[in-house]
PDB file of N, CA, C and O in Angstrom:
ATOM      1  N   UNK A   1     -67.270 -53.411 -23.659  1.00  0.00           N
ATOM      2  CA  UNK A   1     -66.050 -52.648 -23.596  1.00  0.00           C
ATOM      3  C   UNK A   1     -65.000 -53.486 -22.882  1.00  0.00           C
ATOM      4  O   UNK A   1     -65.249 -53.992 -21.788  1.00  0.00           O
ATOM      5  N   UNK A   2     -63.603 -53.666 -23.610  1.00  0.00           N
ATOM      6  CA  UNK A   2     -62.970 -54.141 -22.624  1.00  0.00           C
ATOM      7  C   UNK A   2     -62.231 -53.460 -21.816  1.00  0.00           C
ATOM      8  O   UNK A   2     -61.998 -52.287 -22.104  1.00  0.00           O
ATOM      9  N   UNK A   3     -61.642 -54.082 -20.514  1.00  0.00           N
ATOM     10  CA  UNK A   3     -60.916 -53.270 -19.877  1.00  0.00           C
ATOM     11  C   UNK A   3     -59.373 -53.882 -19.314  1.00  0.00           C
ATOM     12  O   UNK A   3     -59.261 -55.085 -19.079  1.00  0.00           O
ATOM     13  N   UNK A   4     -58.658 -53.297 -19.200  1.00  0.00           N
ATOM     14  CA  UNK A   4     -57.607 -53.058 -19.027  1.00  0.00           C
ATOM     15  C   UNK A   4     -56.665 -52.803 -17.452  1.00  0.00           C
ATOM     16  O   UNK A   4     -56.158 -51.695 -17.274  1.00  0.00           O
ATOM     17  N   UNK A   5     -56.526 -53.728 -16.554  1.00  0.00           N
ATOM     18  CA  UNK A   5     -56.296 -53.692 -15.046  1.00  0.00           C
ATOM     19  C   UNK A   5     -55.117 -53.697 -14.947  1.00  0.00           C
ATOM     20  O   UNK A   5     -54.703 -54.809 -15.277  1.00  0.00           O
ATOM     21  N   UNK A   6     -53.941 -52.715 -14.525  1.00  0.00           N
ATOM     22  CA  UNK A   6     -52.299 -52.450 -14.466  1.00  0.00           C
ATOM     23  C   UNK A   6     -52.445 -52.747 -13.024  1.00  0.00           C
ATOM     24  O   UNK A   6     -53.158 -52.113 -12.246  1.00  0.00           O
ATOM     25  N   UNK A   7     -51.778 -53.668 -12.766  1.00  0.00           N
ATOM     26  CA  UNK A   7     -51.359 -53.767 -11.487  1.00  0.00           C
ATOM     27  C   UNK A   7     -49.469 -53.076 -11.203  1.00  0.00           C
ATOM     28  O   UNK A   7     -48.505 -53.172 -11.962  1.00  0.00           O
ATOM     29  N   UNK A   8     -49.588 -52.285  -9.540  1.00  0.00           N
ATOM     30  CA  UNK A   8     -48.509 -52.246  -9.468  1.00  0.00           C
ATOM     31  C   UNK A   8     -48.029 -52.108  -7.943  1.00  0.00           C
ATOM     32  O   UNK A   8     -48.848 -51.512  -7.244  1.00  0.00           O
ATOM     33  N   UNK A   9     -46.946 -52.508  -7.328  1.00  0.00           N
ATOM     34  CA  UNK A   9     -46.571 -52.809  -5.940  1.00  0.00           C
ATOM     35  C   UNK A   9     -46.872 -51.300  -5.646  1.00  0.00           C
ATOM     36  O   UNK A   9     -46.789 -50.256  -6.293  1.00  0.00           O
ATOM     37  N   UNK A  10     -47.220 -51.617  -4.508  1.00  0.00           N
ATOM     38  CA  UNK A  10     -47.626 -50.610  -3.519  1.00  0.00           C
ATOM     39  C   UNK A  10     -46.464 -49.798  -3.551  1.00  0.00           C
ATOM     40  O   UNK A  10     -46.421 -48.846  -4.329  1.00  0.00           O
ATOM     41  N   UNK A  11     -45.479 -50.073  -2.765  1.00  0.00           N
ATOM     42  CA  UNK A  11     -44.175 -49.594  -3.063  1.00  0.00           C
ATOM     43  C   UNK A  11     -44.059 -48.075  -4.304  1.00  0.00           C
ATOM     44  O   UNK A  11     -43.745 -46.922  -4.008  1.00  0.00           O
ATOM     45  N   UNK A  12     -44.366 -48.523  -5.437  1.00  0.00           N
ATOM     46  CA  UNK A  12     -44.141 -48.077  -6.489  1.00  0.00           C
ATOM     47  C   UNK A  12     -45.448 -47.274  -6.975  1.00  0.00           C
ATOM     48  O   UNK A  12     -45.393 -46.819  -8.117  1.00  0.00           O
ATOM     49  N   UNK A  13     -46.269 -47.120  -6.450  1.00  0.00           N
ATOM     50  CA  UNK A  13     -47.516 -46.357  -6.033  1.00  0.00           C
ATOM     51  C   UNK A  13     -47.197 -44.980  -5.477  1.00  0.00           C
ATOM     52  O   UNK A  13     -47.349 -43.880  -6.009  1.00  0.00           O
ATOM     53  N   UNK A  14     -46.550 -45.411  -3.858  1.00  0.00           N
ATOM     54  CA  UNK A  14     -45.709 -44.435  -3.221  1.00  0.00           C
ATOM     55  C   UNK A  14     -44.706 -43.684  -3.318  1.00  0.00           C
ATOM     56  O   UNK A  14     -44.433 -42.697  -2.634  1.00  0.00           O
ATOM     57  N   UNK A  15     -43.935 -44.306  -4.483  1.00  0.00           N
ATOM     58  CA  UNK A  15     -42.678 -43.495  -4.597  1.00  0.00           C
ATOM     59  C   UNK A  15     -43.190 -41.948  -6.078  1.00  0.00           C
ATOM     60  O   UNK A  15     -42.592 -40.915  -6.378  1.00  0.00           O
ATOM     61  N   UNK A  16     -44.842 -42.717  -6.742  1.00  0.00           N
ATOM     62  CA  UNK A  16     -45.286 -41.586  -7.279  1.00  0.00           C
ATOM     63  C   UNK A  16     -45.223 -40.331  -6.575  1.00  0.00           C
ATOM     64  O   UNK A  16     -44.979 -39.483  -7.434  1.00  0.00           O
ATOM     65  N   UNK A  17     -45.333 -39.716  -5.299  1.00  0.00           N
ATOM     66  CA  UNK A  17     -45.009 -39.035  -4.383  1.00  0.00           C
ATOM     67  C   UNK A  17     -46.340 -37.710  -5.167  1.00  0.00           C
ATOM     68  O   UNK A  17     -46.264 -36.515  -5.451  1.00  0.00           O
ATOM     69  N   UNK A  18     -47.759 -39.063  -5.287  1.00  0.00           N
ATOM     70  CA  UNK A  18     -49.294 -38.124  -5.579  1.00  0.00           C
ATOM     71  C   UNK A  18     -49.719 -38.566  -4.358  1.00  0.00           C
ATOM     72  O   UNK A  18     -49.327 -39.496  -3.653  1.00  0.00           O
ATOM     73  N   UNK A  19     -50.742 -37.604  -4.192  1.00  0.00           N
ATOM     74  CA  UNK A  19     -51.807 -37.823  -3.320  1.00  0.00           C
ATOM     75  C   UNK A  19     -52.839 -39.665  -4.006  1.00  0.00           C
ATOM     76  O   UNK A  19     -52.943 -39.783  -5.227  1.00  0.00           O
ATOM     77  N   UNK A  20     -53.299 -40.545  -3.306  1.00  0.00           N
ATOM     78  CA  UNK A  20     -53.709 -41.593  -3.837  1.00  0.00           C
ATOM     79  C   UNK A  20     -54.985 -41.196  -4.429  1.00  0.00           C
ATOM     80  O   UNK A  20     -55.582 -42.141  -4.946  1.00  0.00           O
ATOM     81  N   UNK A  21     -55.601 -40.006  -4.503  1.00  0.00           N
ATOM     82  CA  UNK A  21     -57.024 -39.915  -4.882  1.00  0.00           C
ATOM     83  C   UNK A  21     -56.640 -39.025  -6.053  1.00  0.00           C
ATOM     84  O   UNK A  21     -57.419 -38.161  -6.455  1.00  0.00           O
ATOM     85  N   UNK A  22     -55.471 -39.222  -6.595  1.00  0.00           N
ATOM     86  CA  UNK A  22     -54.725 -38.340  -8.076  1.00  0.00           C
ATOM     87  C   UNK A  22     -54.582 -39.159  -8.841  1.00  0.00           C
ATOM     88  O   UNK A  22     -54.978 -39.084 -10.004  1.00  0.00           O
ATOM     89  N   UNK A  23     -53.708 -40.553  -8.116  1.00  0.00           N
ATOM     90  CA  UNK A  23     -52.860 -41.113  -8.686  1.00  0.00           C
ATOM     91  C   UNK A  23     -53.561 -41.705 -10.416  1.00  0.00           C
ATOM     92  O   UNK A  23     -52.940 -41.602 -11.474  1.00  0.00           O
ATOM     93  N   UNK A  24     -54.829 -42.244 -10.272  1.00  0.00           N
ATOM     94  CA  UNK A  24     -55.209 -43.275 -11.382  1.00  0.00           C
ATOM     95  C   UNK A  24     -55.582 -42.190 -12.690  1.00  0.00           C
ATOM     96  O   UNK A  24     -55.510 -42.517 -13.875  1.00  0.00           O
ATOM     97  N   UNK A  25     -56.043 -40.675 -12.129  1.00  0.00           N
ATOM     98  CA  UNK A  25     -56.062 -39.484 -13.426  1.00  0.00           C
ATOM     99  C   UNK A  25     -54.889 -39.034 -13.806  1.00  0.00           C
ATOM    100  O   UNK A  25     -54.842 -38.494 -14.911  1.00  0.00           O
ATOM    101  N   UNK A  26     -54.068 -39.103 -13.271  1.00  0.00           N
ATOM    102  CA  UNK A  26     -52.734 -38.129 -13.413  1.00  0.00           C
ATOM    103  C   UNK A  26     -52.181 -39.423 -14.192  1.00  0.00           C
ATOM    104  O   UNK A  26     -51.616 -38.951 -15.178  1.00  0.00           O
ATOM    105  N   UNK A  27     -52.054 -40.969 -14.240  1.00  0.00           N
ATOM    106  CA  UNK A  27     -51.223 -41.919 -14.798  1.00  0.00           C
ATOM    107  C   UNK A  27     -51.734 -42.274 -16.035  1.00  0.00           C
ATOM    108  O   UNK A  27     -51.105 -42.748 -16.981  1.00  0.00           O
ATOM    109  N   UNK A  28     -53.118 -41.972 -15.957  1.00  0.00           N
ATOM    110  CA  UNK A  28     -54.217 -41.718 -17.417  1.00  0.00           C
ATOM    111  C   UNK A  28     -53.626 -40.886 -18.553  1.00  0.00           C
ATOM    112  O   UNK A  28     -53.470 -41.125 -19.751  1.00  0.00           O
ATOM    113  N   UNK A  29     -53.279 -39.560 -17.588  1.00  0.00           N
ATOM    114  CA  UNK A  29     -53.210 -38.352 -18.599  1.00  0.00           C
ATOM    115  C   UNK A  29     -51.507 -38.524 -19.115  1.00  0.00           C
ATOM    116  O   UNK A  29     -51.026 -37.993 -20.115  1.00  0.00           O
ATOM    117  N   UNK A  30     -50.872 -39.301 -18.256  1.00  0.00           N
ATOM    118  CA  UNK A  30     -49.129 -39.307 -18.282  1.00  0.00           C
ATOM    119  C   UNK A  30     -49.375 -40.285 -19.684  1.00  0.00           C
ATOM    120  O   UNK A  30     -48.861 -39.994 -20.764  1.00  0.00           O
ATOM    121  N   UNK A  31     -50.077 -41.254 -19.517  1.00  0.00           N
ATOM    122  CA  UNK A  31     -50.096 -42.389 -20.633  1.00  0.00           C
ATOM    123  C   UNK A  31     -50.609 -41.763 -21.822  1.00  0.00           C
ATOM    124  O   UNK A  31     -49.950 -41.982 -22.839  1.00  0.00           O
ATOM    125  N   UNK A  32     -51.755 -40.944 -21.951  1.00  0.00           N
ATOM    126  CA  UNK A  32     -52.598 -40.743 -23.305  1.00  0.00           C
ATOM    127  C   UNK A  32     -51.336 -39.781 -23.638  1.00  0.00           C
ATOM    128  O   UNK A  32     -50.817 -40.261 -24.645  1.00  0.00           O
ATOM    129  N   UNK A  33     -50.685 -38.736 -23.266  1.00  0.00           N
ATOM    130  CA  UNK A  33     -49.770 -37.848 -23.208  1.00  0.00           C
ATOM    131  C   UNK A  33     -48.565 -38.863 -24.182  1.00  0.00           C
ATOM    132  O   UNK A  33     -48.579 -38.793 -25.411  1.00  0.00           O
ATOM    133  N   UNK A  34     -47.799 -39.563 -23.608  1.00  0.00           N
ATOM    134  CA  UNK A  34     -46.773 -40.089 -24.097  1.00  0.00           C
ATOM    135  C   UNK A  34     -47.251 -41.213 -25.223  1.00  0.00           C
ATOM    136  O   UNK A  34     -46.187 -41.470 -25.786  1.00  0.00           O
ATOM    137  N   UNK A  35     -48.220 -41.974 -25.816  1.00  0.00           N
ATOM    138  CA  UNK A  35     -49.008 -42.946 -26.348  1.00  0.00           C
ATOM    139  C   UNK A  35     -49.176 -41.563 -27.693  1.00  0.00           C
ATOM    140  O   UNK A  35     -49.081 -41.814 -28.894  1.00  0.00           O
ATOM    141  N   UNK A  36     -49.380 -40.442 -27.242  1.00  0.00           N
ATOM    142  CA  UNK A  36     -49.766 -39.471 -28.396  1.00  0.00           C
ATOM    143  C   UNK A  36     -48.541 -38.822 -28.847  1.00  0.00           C
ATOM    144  O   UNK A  36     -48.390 -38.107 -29.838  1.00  0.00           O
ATOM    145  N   UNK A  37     -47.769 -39.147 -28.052  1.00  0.00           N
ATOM    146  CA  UNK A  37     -46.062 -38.327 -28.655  1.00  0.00           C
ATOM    147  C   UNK A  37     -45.523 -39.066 -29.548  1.00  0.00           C
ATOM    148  O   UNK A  37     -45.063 -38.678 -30.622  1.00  0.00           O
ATOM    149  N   UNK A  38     -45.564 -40.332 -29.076  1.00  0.00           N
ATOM    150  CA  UNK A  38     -45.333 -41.503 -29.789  1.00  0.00           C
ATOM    151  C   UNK A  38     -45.901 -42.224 -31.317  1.00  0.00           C
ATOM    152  O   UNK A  38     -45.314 -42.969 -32.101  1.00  0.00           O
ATOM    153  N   UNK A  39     -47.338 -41.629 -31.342  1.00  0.00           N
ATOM    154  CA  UNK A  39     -47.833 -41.927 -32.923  1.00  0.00           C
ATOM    155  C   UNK A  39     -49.063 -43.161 -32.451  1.00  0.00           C
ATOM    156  O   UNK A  39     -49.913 -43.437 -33.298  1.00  0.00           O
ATOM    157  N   UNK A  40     -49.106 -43.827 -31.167  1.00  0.00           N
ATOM    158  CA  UNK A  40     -49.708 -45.010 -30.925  1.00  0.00           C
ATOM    159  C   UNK A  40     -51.157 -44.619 -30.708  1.00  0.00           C
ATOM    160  O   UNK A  40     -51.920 -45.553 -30.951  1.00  0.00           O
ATOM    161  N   UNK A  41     -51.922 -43.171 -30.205  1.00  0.00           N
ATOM    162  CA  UNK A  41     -52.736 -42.870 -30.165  1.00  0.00           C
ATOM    163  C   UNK A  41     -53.317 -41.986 -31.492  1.00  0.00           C
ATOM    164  O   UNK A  41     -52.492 -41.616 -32.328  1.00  0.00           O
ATOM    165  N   UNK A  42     -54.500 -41.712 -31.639  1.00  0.00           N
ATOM    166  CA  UNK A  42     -54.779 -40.409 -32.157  1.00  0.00           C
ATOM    167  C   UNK A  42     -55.000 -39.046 -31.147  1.00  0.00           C
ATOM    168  O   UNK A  42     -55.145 -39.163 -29.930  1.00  0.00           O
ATOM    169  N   UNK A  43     -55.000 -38.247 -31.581  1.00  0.00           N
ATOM    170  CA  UNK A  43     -55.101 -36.823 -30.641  1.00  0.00           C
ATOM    171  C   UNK A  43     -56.863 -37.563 -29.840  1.00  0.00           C
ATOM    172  O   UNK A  43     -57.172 -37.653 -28.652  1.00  0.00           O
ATOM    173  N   UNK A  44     -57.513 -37.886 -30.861  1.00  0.00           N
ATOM    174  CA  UNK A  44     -58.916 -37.897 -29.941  1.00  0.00           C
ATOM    175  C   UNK A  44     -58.891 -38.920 -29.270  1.00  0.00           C
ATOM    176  O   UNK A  44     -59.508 -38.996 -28.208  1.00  0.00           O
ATOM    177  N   UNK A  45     -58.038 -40.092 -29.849  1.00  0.00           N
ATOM    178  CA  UNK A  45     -58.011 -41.035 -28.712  1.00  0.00           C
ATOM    179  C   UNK A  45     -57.485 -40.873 -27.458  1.00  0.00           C
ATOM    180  O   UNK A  45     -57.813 -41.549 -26.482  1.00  0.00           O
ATOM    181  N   UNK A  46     -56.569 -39.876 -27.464  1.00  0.00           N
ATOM    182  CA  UNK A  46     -55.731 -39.796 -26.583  1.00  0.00           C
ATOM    183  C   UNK A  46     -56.200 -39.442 -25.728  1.00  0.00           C
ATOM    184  O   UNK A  46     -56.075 -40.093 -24.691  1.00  0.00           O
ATOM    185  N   UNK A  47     -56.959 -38.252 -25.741  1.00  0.00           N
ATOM    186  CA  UNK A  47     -58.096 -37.283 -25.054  1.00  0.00           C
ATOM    187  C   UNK A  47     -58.802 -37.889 -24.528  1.00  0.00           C
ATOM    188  O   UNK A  47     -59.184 -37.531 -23.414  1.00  0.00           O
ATOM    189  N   UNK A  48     -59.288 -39.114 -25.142  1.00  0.00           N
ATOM    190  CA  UNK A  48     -60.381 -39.687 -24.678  1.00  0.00           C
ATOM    191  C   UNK A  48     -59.593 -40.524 -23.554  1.00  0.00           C
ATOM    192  O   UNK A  48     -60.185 -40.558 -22.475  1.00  0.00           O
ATOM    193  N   UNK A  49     -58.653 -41.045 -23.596  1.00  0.00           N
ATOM    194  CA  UNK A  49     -58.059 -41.803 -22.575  1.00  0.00           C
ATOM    195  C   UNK A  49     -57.515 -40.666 -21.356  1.00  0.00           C
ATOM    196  O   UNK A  49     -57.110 -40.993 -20.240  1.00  0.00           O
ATOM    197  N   UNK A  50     -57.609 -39.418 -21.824  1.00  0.00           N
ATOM    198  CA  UNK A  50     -56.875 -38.945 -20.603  1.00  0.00           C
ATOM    199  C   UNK A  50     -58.196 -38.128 -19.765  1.00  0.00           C
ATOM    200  O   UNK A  50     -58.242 -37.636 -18.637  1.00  0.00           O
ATOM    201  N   UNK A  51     -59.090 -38.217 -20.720  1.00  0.00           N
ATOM    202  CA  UNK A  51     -60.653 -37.797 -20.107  1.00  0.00           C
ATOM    203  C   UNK A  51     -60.602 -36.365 -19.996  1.00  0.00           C
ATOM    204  O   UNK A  51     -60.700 -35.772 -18.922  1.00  0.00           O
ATOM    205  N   UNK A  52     -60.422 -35.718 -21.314  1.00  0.00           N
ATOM    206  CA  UNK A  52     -60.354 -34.019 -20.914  1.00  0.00           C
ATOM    207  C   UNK A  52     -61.072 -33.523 -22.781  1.00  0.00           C
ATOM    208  O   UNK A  52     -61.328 -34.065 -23.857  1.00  0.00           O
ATOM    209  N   UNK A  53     -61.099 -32.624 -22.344  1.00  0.00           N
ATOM    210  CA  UNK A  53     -61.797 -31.973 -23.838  1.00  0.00           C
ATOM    211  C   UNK A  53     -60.985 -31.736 -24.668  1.00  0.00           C
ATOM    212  O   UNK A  53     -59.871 -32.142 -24.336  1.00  0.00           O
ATOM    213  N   UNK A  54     -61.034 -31.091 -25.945  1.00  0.00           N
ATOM    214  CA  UNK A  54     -60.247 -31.081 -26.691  1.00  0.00           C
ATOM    215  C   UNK A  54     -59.036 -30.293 -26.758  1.00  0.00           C
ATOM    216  O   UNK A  54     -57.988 -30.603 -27.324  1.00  0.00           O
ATOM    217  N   UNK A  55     -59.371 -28.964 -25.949  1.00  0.00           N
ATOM    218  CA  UNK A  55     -58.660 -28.128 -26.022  1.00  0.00           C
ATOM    219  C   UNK A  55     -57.565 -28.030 -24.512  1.00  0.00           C
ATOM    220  O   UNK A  55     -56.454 -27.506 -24.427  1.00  0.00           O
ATOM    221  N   UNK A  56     -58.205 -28.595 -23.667  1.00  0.00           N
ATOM    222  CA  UNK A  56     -58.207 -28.738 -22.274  1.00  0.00           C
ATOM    223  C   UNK A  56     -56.474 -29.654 -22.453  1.00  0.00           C
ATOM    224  O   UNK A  56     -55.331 -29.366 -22.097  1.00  0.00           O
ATOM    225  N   UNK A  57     -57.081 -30.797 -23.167  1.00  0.00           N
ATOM    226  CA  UNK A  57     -56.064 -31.754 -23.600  1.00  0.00           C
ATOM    227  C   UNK A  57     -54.942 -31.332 -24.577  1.00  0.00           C
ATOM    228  O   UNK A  57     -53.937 -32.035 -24.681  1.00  0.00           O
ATOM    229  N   UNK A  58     -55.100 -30.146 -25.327  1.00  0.00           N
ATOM    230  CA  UNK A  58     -54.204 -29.666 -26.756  1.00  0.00           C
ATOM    231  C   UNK A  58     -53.444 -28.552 -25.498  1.00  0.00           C
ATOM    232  O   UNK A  58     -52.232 -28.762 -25.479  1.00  0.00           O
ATOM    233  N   UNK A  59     -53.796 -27.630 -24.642  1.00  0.00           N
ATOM    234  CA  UNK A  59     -53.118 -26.771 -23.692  1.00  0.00           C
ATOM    235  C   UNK A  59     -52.176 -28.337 -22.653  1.00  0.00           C
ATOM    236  O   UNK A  59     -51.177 -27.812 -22.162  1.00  0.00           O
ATOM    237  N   UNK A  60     -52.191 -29.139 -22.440  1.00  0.00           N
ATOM    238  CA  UNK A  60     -51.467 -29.757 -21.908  1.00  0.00           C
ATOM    239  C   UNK A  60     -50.637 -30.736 -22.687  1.00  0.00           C
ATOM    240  O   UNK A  60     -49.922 -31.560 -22.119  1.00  0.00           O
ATOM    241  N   UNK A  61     -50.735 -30.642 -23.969  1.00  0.00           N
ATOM    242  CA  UNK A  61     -49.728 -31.013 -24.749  1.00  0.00           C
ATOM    243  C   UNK A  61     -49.028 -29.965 -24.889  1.00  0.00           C
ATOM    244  O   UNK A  61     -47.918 -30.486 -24.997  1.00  0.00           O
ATOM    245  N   UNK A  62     -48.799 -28.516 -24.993  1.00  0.00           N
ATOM    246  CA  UNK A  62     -48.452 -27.323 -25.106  1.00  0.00           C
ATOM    247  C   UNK A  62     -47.333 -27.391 -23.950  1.00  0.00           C
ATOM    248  O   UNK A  62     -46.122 -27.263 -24.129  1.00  0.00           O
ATOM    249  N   UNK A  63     -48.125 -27.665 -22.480  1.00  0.00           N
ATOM    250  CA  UNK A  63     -47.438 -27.814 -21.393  1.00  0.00           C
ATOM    251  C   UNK A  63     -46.217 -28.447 -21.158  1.00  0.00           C
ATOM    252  O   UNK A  63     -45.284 -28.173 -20.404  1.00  0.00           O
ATOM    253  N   UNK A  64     -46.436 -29.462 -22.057  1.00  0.00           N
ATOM    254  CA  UNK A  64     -44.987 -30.744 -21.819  1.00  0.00           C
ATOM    255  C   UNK A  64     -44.417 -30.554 -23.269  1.00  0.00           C
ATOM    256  O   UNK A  64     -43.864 -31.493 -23.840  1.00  0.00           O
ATOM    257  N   UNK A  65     -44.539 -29.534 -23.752  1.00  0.00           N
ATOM    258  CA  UNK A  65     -43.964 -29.406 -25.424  1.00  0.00           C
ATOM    259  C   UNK A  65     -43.923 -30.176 -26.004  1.00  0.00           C
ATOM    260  O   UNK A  65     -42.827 -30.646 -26.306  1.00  0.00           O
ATOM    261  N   UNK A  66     -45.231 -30.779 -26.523  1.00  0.00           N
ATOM    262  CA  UNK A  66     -45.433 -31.997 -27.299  1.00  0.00           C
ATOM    263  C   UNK A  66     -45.975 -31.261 -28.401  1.00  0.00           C
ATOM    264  O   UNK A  66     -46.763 -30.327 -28.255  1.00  0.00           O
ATOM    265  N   UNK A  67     -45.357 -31.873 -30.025  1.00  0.00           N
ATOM    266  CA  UNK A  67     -45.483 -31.048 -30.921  1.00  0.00           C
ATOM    267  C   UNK A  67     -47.156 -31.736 -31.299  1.00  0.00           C
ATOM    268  O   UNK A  67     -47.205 -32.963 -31.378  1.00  0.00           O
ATOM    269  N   UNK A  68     -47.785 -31.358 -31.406  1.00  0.00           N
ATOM    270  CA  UNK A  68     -49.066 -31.932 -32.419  1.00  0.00           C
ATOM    271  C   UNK A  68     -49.360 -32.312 -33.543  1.00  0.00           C
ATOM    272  O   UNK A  68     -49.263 -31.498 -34.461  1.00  0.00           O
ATOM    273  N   UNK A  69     -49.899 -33.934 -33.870  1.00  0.00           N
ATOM    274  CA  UNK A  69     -49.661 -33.900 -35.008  1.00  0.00           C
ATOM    275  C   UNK A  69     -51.257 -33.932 -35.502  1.00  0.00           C
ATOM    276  O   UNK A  69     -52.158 -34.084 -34.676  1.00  0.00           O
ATOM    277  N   UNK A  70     -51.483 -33.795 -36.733  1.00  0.00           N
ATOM    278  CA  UNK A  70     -52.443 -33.419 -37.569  1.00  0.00           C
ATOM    279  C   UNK A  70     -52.983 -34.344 -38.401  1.00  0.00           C
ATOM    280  O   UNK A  70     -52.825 -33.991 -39.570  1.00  0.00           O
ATOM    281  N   UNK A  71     -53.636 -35.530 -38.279  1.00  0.00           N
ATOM    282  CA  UNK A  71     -53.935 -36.463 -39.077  1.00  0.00           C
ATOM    283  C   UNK A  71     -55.158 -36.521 -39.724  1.00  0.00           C
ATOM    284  O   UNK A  71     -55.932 -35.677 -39.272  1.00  0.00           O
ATOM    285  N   UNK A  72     -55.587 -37.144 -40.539  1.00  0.00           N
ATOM    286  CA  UNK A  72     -56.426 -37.687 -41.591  1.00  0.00           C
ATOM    287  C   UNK A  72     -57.848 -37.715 -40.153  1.00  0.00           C
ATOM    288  O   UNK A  72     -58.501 -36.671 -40.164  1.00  0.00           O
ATOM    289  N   UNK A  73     -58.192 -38.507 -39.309  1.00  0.00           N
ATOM    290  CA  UNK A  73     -58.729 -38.787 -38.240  1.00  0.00           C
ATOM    291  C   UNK A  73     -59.273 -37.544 -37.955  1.00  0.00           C
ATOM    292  O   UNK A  73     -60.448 -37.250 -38.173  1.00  0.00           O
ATOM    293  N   UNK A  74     -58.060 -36.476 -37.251  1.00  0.00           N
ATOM    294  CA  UNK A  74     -58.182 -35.309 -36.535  1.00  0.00           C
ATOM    295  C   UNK A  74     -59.445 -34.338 -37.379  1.00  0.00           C
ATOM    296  O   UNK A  74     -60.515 -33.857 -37.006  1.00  0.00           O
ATOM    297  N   UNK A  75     -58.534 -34.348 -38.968  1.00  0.00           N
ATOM    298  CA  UNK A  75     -59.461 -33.429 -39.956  1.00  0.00           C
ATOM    299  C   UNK A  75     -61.002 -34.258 -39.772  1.00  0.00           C
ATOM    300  O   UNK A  75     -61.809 -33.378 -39.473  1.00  0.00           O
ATOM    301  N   UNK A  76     -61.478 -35.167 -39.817  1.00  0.00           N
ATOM    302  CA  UNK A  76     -62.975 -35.468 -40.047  1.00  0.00           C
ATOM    303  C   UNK A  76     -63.368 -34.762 -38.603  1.00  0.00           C
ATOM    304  O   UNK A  76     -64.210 -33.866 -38.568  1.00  0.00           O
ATOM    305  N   UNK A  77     -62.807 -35.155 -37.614  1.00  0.00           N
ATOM    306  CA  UNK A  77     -63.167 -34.720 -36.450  1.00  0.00           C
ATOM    307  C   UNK A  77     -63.390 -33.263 -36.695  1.00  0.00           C
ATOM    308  O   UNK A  77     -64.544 -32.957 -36.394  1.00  0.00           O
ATOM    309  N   UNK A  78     -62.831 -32.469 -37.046  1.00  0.00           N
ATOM    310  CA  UNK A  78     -62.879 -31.006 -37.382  1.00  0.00           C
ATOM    311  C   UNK A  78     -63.770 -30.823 -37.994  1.00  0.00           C
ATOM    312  O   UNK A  78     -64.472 -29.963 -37.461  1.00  0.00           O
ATOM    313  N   UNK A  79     -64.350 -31.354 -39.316  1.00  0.00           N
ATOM    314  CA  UNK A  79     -65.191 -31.254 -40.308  1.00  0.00           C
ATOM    315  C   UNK A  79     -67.194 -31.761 -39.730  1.00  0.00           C
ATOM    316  O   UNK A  79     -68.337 -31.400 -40.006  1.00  0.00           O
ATOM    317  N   UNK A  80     -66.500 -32.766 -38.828  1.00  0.00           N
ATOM    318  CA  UNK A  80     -67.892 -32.935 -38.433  1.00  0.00           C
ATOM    319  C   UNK A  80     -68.379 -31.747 -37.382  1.00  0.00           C
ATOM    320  O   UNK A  80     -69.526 -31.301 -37.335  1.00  0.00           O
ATOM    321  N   UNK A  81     -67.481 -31.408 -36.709  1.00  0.00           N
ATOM    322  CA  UNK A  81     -67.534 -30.360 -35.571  1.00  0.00           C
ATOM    323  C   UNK A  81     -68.074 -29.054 -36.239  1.00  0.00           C
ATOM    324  O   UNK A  81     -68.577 -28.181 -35.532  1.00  0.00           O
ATOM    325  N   UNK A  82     -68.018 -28.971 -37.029  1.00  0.00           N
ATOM    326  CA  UNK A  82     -67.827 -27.675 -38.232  1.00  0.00           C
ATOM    327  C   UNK A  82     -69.248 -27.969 -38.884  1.00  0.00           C
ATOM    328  O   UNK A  82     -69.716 -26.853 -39.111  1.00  0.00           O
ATOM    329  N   UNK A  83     -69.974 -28.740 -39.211  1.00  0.00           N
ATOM    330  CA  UNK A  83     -71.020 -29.127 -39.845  1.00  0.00           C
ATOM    331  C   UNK A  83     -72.052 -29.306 -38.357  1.00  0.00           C
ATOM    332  O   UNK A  83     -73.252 -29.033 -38.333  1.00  0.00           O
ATOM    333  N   UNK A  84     -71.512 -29.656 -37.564  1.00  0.00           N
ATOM    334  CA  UNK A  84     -72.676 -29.545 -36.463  1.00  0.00           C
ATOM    335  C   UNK A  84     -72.985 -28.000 -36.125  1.00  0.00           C
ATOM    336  O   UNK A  84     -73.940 -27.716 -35.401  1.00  0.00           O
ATOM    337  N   UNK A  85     -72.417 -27.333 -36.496  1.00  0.00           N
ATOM    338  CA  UNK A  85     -72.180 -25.823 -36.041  1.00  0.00           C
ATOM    339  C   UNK A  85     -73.176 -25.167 -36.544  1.00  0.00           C
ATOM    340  O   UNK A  85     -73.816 -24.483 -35.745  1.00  0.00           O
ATOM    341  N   UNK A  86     -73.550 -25.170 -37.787  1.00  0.00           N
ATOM    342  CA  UNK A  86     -74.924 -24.810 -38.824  1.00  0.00           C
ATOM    343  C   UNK A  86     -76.024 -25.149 -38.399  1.00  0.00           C
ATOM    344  O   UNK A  86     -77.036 -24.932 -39.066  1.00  0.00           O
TER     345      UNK A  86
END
């Protein structure tokens, strides 16, 4: 897996004005959030980057009035979910 290390001045850490034991989930969920408004994620990727379930993650797109979009991806995801169900 690779990974991915954002460095950023302390400074600019602080002026987040989170608690520091927030900061690295809350900048997760800000990124998969805006990365999915944008078209650059899929809904499940997004989720997966912001580390929340499906629905958990679809109520906090709701939150920041992010419209949802519905892709090719999303539907298999549905379909397999739907076939595990039987």
């Amino acid at each position: 897996m690779a990974k991915l290390a954002l460095e950023m001045p302390d400074e600019l850490l602080e002026a987040l004005r989170l608690p520091p034991e927030e900061r690295a989930k809350r900048l997760r969920r800000e990124l998969a959030v805006r990365l999915y408004q944008k078209g650059l994620l899929s809904f499940g990727k997004a989720r997966e980057l912001a580390g929340m379930g499906k629905w958990e993650f679809h109520d906090l797109l709701g939150e920041e009035g992010i419209v949802r979009h519905y892709d090719l991806e999303d539907l298999a995801e549905d379909l397999k979910t739907l076939e595990n169900l039987d």
